[in-house]
PALUMRO-47305 format. One record per residue (C-alpha): residue in one letter; x, y, z. Coordinates in steps of 0.2 Angstrom, whole numbers. Example, Ala and Ser with C-alpha at 12.3 -4.5 7.8 and 13.67 -1.06 7.14 Angstrom:
2
SITE   type       u       v       w
SITE      A      62     -22      39
SITE      S      68      -5      36
//
This chain:
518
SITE   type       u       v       w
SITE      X     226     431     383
SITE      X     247     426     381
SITE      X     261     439     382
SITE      X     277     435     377
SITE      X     293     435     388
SITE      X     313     430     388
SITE      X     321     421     400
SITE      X     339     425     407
SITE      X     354     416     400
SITE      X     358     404     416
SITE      X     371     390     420
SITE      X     371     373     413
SITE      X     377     367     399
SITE      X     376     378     381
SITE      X     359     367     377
SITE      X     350     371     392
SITE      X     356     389     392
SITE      X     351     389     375
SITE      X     331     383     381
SITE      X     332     395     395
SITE      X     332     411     384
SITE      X     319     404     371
SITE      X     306     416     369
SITE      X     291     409     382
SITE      X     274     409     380
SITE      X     265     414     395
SITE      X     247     407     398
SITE      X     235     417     411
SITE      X     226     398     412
SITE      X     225     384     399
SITE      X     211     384     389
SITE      X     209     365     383
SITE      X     206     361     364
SITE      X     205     343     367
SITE      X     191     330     373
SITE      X     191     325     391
SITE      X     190     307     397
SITE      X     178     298     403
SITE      X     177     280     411
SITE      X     156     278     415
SITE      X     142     280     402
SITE      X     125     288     405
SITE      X     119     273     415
SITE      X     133     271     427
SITE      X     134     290     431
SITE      X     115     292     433
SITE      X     116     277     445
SITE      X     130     285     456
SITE      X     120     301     457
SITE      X     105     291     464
SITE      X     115     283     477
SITE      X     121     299     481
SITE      X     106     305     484
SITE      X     100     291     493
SITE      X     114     296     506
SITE      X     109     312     507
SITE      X      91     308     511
SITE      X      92     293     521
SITE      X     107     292     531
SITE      X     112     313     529
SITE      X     126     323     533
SITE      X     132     332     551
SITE      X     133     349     552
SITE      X     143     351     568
SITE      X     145     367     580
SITE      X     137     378     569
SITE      X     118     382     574
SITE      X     115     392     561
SITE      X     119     381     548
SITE      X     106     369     552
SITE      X      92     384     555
SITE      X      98     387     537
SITE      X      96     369     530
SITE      X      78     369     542
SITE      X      72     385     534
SITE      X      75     375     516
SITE      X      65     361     521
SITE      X      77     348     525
SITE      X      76     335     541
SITE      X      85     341     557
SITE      X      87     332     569
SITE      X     100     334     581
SITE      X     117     340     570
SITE      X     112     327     557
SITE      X     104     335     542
SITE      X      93     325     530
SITE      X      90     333     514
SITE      X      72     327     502
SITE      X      79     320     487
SITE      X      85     334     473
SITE      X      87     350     487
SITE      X     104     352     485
SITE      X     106     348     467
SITE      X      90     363     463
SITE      X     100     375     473
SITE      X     116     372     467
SITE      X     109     373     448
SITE      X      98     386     453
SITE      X     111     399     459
SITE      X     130     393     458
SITE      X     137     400     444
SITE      X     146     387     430
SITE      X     159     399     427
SITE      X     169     412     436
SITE      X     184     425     435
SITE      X     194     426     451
SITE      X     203     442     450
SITE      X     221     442     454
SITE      X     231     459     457
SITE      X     238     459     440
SITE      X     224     461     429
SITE      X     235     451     415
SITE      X     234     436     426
SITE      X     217     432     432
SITE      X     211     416     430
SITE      X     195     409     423
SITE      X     189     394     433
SITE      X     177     383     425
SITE      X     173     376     406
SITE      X     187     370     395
SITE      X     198     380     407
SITE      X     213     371     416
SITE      X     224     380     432
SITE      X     237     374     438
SITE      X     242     377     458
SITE      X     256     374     469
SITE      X     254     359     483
SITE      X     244     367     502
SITE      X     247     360     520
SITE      X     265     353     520
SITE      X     274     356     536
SITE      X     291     351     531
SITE      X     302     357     518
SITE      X     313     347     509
SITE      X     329     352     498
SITE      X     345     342     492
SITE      X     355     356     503
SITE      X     347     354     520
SITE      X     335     340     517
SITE      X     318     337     529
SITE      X     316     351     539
SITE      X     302     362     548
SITE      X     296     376     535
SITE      X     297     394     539
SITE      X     290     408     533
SITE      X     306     411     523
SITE      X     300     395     515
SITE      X     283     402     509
SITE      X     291     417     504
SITE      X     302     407     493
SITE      X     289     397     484
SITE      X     276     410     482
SITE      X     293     419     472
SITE      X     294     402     462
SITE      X     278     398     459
SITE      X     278     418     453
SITE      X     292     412     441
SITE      X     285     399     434
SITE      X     275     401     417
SITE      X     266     383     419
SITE      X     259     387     437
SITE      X     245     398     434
SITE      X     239     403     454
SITE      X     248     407     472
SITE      X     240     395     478
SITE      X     237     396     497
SITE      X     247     389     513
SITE      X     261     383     499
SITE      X     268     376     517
SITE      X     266     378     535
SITE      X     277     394     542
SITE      X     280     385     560
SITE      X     292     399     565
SITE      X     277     410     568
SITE      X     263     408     580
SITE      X     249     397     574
SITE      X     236     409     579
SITE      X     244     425     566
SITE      X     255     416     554
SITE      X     239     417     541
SITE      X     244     435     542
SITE      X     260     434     534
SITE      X     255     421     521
SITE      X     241     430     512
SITE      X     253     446     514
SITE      X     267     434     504
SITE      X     255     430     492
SITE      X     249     450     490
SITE      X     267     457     488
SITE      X     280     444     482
SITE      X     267     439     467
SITE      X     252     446     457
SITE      X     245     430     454
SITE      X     228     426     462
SITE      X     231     414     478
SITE      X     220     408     492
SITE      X     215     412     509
SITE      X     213     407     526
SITE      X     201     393     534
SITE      X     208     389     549
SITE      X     195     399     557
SITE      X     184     411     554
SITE      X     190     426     560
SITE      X     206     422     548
SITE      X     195     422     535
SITE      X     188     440     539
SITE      X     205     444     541
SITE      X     209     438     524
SITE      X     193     447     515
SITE      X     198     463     525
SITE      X     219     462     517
SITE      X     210     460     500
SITE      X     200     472     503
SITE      X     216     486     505
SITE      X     226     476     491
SITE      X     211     479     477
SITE      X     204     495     482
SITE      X     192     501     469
SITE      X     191     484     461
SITE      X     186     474     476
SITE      X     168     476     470
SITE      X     160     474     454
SITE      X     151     490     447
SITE      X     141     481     437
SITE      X     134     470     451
SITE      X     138     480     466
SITE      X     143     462     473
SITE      X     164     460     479
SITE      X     173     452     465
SITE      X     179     434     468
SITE      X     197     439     471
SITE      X     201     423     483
SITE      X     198     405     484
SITE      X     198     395     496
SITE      X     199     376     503
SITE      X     183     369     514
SITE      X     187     352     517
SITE      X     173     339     520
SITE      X     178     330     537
SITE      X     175     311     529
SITE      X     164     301     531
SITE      X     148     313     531
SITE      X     154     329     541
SITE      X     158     346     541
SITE      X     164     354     556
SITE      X     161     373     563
SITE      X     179     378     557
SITE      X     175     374     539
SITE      X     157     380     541
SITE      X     164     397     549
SITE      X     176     399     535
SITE      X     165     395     522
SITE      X     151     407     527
SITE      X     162     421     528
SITE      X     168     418     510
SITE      X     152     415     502
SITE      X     144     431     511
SITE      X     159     440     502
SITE      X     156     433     487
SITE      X     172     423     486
SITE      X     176     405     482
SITE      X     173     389     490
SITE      X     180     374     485
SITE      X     170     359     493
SITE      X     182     346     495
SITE      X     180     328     502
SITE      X     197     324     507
SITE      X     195     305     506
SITE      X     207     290     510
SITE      X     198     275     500
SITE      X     196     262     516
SITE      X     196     271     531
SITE      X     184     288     525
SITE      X     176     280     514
SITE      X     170     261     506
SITE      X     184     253     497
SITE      X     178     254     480
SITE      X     180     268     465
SITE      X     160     267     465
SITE      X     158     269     483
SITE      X     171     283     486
SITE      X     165     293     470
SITE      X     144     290     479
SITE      X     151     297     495
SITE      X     161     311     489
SITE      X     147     317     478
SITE      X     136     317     491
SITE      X     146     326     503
SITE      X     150     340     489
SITE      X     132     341     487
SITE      X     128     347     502
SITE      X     142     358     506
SITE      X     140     368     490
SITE      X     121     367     494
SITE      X     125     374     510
SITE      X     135     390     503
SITE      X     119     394     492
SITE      X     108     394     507
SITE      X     121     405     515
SITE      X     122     416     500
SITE      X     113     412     484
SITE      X     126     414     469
SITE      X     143     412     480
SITE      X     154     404     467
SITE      X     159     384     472
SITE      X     170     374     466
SITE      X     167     354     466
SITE      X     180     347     475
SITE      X     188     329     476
SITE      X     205     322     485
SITE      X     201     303     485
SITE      X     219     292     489
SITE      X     220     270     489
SITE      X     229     267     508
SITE      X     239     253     509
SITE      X     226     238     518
SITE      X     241     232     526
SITE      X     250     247     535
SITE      X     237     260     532
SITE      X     249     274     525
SITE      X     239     281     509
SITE      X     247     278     494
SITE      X     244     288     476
SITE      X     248     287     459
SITE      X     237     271     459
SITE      X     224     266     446
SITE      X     207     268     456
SITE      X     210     287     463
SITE      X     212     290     443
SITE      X     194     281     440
SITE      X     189     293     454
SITE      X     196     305     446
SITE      X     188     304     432
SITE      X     172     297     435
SITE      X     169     314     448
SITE      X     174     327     434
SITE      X     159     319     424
SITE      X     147     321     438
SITE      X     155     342     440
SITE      X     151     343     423
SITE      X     135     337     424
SITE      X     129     346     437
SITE      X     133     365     431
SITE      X     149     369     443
SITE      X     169     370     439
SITE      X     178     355     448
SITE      X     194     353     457
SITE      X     207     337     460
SITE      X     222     328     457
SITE      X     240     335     456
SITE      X     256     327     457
SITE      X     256     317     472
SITE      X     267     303     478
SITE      X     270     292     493
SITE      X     288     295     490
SITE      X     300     305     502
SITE      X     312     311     491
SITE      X     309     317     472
SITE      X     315     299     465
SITE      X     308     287     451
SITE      X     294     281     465
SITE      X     288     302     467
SITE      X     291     304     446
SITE      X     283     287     443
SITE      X     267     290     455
SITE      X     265     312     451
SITE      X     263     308     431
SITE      X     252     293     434
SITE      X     240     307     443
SITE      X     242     322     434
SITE      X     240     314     418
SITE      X     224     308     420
SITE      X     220     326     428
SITE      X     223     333     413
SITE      X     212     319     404
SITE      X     200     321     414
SITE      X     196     339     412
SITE      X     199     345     431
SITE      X     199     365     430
SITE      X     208     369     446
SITE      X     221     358     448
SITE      X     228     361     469
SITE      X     245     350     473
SITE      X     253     353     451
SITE      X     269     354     462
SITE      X     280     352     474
SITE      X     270     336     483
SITE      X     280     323     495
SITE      X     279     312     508
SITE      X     259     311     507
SITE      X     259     329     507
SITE      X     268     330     523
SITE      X     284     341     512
SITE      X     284     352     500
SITE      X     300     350     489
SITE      X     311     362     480
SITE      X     317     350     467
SITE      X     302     339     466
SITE      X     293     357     462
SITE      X     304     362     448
SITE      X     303     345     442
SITE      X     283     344     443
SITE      X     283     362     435
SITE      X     293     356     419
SITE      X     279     341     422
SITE      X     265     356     420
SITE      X     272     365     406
SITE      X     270     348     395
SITE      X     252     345     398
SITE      X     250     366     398
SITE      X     258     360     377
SITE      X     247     343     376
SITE      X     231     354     380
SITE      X     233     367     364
SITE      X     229     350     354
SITE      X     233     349     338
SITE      X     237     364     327
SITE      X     228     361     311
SITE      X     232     382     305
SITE      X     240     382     287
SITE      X     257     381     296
SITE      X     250     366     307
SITE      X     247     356     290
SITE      X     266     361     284
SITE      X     258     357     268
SITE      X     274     370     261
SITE      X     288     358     268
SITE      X     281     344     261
SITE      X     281     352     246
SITE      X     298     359     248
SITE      X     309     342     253
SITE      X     300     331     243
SITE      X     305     312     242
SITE      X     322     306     250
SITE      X     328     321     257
SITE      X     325     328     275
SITE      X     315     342     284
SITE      X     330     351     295
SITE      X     337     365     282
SITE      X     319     368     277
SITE      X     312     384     277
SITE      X     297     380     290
SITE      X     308     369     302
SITE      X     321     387     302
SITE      X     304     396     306
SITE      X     296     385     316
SITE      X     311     376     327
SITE      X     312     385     342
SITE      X     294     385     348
SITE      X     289     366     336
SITE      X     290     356     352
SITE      X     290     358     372
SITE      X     307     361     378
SITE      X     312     356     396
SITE      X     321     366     406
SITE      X     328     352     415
SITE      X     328     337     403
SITE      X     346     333     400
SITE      X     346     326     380
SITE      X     365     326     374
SITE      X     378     313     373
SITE      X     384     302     386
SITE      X     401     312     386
SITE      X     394     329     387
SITE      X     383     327     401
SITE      X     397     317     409
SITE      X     407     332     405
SITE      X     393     344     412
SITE      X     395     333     428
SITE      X     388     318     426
SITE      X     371     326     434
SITE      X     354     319     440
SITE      X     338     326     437
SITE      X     337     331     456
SITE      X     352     343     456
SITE      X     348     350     439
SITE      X     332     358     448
SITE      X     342     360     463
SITE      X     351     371     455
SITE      X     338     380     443
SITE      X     327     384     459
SITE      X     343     394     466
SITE      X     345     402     448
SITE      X     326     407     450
SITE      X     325     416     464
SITE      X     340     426     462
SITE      X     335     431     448
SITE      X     318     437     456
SITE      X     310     452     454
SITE      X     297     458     463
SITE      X     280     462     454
SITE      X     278     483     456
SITE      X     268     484     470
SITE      X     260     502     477
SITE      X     270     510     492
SITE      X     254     515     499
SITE      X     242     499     498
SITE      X     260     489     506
SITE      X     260     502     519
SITE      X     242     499     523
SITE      X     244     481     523
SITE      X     259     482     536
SITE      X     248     495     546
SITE      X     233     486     547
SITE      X     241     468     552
SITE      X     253     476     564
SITE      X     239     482     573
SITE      X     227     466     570
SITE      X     243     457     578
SITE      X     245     470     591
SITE      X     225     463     597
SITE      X     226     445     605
SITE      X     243     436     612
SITE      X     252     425     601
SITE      X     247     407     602
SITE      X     255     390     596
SITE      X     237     380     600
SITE      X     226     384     589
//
């Protein structure tokens, strides 16, 4: 599904304003036409999965605060004692293969762009969590909720970043107990993308099922199945090594009983949550997956899950993780094998850097991780942009310069066009010995969409882009993500649903006391 759109003439030099008005191709989600990566062969896999599995049935996993869940895992025939769960060897692998689906459709408010999560499909999603917010103009500071607001416009903007995404960074000039509100309402009016929900308790989770609710009306649930359709996803975290606490429990049982999606994520820093090795840390983080999709089966046989896998090196001699190394990338790889042969849709990688500023070390360490999670066939992709500092800030330059980053692999995925105008077969023909191809009549029809142009890439002569200004890479996205957002336009949005939105969190705010503790 594409549709074809033209940018604005902007500023810049005559090139680059030149490439900003090129017709441009817009994707829904990549659907990839080339062969994944792999690093282990049949033997080294099926050992990792019987190690796996040796954790699950020997040393187990703790479901913590959350009676329930362990009557659940009881009732399946697992080993309970205490909050310490003990699962017979193959349980959770049955009912995951048993009920999760391979492949799902998250809706998103335009139809146009909902997104297919699973398969040869590939989305790509803004960076989640940061507090700070960094820019050339102000540089570190706390994020506001004019922040989010910004982002969720730019991430709308941006033909390479498929998704919302979810808390695109942390609003800390509203009250932790109510900013969730105002996030997932962003998401609802200043896009129509799909995005994420809220799982920092339960309650906001119900909150955010209730707000999609209003925004989908009469296509919240499926008539064909009578179930809700899976219009949010949403980040349950694994508290490493071998826990899940009651907050991600709550969160998760609220969206698997809605029919929503959970992504099971081990989030992993190689040497302190988990063994030092690449075979260790993928043992550990299949494991743990395995049981917390598991667990959203027994809650709700079908829910949709997603695989999840953050696994960072940490520096052994201060401790501060560190990214863009080689073993995360054999991590990388070696877990999207194990999603796909289990059955489920698999999440990881990004463009993560150590780095505190969007410089060679953050360009350096992003491509060195969101290559190899194109390679590696990841189909949601959280953290495509924006990520610094560990994922302590969330960047406007380094998020138009990781989005230029996406649209290459977005190209790299198509493959290779072998179509009678991919053979150019005709141009061959036409030039023949000794000549060249640029007055040709293919290169005059093929010239302005032959390769990926970068919006940001500066390719003329020494003396014109010292006569541009003599720019770096940093301020030409400074000054192409102030171009995008005044050009913004709102997606067309019904009057009435926005009214009932407001109405209905204005008087979910108006129930409990703003709180900054939790």
């Amino acid at each position: 599904m594409t549709t074809k759109t033209r940018r604005r003439r902007g500023g810049g030099s005559a090139d680059r304003r030149a490439r900003a008005s090129a017709p441009v191709e817009i994707v829904p989600y990549i659907t990839r036409n080339i062969p994944v990566f792999e690093v282990l062969d049949e033997d080294g896999l099926a050992l990792i999965e019987h190690n796996a599995d040796r954790i699950l049935e020997e040393i187990g996993i703790e479901f913590r605060g959350d009676p329930e869940a362990l009557d659940l895992w009881r009732a399946a025939g697992a080993d309970v004692q205490g909050e310490r769960v003990r699962m017979p060897k193959g349980l959770c692998r049955q009912l995951i293969q048993d009920n999760a689906p391979r492949e799902f459709t998250q809706i998103a408010r335009n139809p146009l762009r909902n997104v297919q999560i699973g398969g040869k499909n590939t989305v790509f999603a803004p960076a989640y969590g940061s507090p700070f917010v960094r820019d050339l103009d102000k540089g570190r500071r706390y994020a506001t909720i004019e922040d989010f607001r910004n982002f969720v416009k730019l991430a709308y903007m941006t033909p390479s970043i498929h998704h919302s995404g979810g808390t695109i960074c942390e609003p800390v000039d509203l009250p932790v107990n109510k900013r969730h509100f105002d996030m997932v309402y962003s998401h609802m009016k200043y896009s129509d993308k799909a995005f994420m929900g809220s799982v920092t308790h339960p309650e906001r989770a119900q909150d955010t099922v209730e707000m999609a609710k209003i925004l989908f009306g009469d296509r919240w649930l499926n008539p064909e199945t009578g179930e809700p359709n899976t219009a949010i996803i949403n980040l349950i975290n694994a508290n490493s090594p071998m826990t899940f606490d009651e907050t991600m429990l709550g969160a998760a049982k609220v969206y698997a009983r809605n029919n929503q999606a959970c992504i099971i994520s081990p989030f992993i820093l190689a040497g302190a949550m988990s063994p030092v090795t690449v075979a260790g840390t993928a043992t550990q983080t299949l494991a743990e997956a395995l049981a917390g999709m598991a667990f959203c089966q027994l809650v709700k046989p079908g829910a949709p899950v997603i695989f999840g896998s953050f696994a960072s090196s940490m520096s052994m001699q201060s401790g501060a993780p560190t990214f863009g190394t080689p073993e995360p990338a054999l991590v990388l790889y070696v877990m999207a094998n194990l999603a796909r042969r289990l059955g489920v849709p698999f999440r990881s990688g990004g463009s993560l850097t150590g780095s505190k500023i969007p410089d060679a070390q953050a360009a350096s360490e992003s491509a060195n991780t969101l290559l190899p999670t194109t390679l590696a066939g990841v189909n949601f992709v959280l953290h495509a942009a924006g990520w610094l500092e560990g994922g302590l800030a969330m960047g406007y330059e380094k998020f138009i310069l990781d989005a230029d980053q996406t649209g290459m692999m977005q190209t790299m995925l198509k493959g290779v066009d072998l179509s009678e105008n991919g053979q150019a077969m005709d141009a061959i023909h036409e030039v023949g010995p000794g000549s060249h191809y640029l007055g040709s009549t293919h290169t005059q029809n093929n010239f302005q969409t032959a390769f990926y142009r970068s919006p940001i890439a500066d390719n003329n002569s020494f003396e014109q882009w010292d006569a541009d200004g003599a720019l770096e890479a940093t301020q030409r996205a400074n000054a192409r993500w102030k171009k995008l957002l005044s050009e913004y336009e709102a997606p067309e949005l019904d009057p009435a649903v926005d009214e009932a939105l407001v109405a209905w969190m204005d008087k979910r705010k108006a129930e409990f006391p703003d709180s900054n503790i939790s």
